[in-house]
C-alpha positions, 0 to 999 in steps of 0.5 A: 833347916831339919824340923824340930820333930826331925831332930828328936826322932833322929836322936830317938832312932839312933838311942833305941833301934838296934838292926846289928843283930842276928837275923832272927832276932831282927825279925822278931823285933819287926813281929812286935813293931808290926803289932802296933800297925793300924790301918787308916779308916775307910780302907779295905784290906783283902789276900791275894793268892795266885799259884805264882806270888801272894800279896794284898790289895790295900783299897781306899774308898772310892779308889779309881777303878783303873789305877793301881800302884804295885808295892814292893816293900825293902828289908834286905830280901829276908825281913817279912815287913808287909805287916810293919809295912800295911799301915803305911801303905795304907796310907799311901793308899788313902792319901793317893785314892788308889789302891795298891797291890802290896806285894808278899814276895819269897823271903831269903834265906828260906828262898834266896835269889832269884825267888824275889825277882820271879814273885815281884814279875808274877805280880806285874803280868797277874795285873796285866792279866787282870786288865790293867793297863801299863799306863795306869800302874805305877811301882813304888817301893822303899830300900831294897824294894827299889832294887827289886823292881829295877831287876823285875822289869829288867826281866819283863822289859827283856820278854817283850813286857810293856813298861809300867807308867812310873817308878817311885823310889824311897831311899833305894839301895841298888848296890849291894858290892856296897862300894858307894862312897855314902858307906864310908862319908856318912856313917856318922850321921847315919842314925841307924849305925848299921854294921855291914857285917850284919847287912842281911842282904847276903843271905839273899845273894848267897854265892852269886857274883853280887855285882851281876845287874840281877843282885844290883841294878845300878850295872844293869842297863836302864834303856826303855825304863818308864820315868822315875822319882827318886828321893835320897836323904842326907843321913844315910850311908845308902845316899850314894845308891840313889845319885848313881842310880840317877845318874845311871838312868839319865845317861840312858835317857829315862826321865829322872826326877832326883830328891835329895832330903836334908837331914834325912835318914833312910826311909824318912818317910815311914815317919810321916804321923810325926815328921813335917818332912815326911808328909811333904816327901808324901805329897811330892810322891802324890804330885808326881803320880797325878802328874804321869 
């Protein structure tokens, strides 16, 4: 049974939050959001800034030295979150006790595909070359942040790279033909109401073939992938992205862990301050990292 917490804020999102809208205006609306943003006590907050990616150490007080999660935050490839997305992170980052590198990648449509990719690989090797060890690295990510981690270690997996330890997805989105069944079955109760002609992932894509695996990873092939968790939520036209891809990924024979919340909407766990659910969502995710 859905929380009485859950239940309010469904309602809320649905009476308040309007993404159907031009591009701009959407990032003007996430600048405003992200000023609110706080970042937990005890966390230390430092730039990162290579000639190949830029991003942000996020680090809790005293984090293990030899672990690190690599943060690849959603938007559709156009939305700069990494400031709506630091307080969250930040809490991740405390929470788990290790610290995470948040991962500031290219945007579209100032830089469309594959600048993403290129940036979110950067960031793995420049961990590699700082002395991280793959067993000790795990990617977590939300919406189309999980596709663009599947698409970056295909890449370093294809070059010869070592996997990292584990892969932790938030209500993935990883087709981008939109032709799961979720888009149409759970438009309804879907609280963000999202129009597909305002689904800003084609400025991204531009004129690619939106089903090469580069764009959608659910056709790519899942061999030699580390396990991955991956929670999808009732109320979320995104839904069928997440079984397919654990279905996709098992047939390759990666360990997969699937979740499906009840009466949940897309990244559900960005409400963990307010919603019982996702506090728990957060401690399964916890779980599952100590346990790898």
């Amino acid at each position: 049974m859905a929380s009485f917490q859950s239940v309010i804020l469904k309602f809320l999102i649905r009476k308040t939050i309007n993404w159907n809208k031009p591009l701009m205006e959407v990032r003007k609306d996430l600048a405003r959001i992200s000023k609110k943003a706080k970042i937990p006590k005890d966390i230390d907050v430092f730039p990162v800034i290579t000639d190949d990616f830029r991003g942000e150490w996020i680090v809790p007080s005293g984090a293990l030295e030899e672990n690190v999660i690599i943060y690849l935050h959603g938007g559709g490839y156009c939305l700069g979150i990494v400031n709506t997305n630091r307080g969250f992170v930040a809490r991740v980052a405390k929470e788990s006790g290790i610290k995470v590198l948040l991962v500031d990648y290219r945007l579209a449509p100032e830089n469309p595909y594959p600048a993403a990719i290129e940036d979110a690989a950067a960031a793995y090797r420049w961990l590699l070359g700082e002395g991280f060890q793959p067993k000790n690295i795990v990617f977590m990510a939300d919406s189309s942040g999980c596709g663009l981690s599947l698409a970056s270690l295909f890449m370093l997996r294809n070059n010869g790279v070592p996997m990292p330890a584990s892969l932790i997805f938030m209500s993935p989105t990883v087709d981008f033909t939109y032709t799961g069944e979720s888009m149409k079955t759970k438009a309804k109760v879907d609280p963000y109401q999202m129009d597909p002609r305002f689904f800003i992932a084609n400025y991204y894509m531009e004129n690619n073939d939106p089903a090469s695996s580069w764009i959608s990873p659910l056709y790519g092939d899942f061999y030699g992938l580390p396990p991955m968790l991956i929670h999808g939520s009732e109320c979320d036209i995104f839904l069928s992205d997440a079984v397919r891809l654990a279905e996709k990924a098992k047939n390759a024979g990666v360990d997969v862990t699937l979740k499906v919340w009840d009466k949940m909407w897309h990244i559900f766990h960005m409400s963990a301050d307010l919603l019982p659910e996702g506090r728990a969502a957060l401690r399964e995710i916890y779980g599952y990292i100590k346990k790898g």
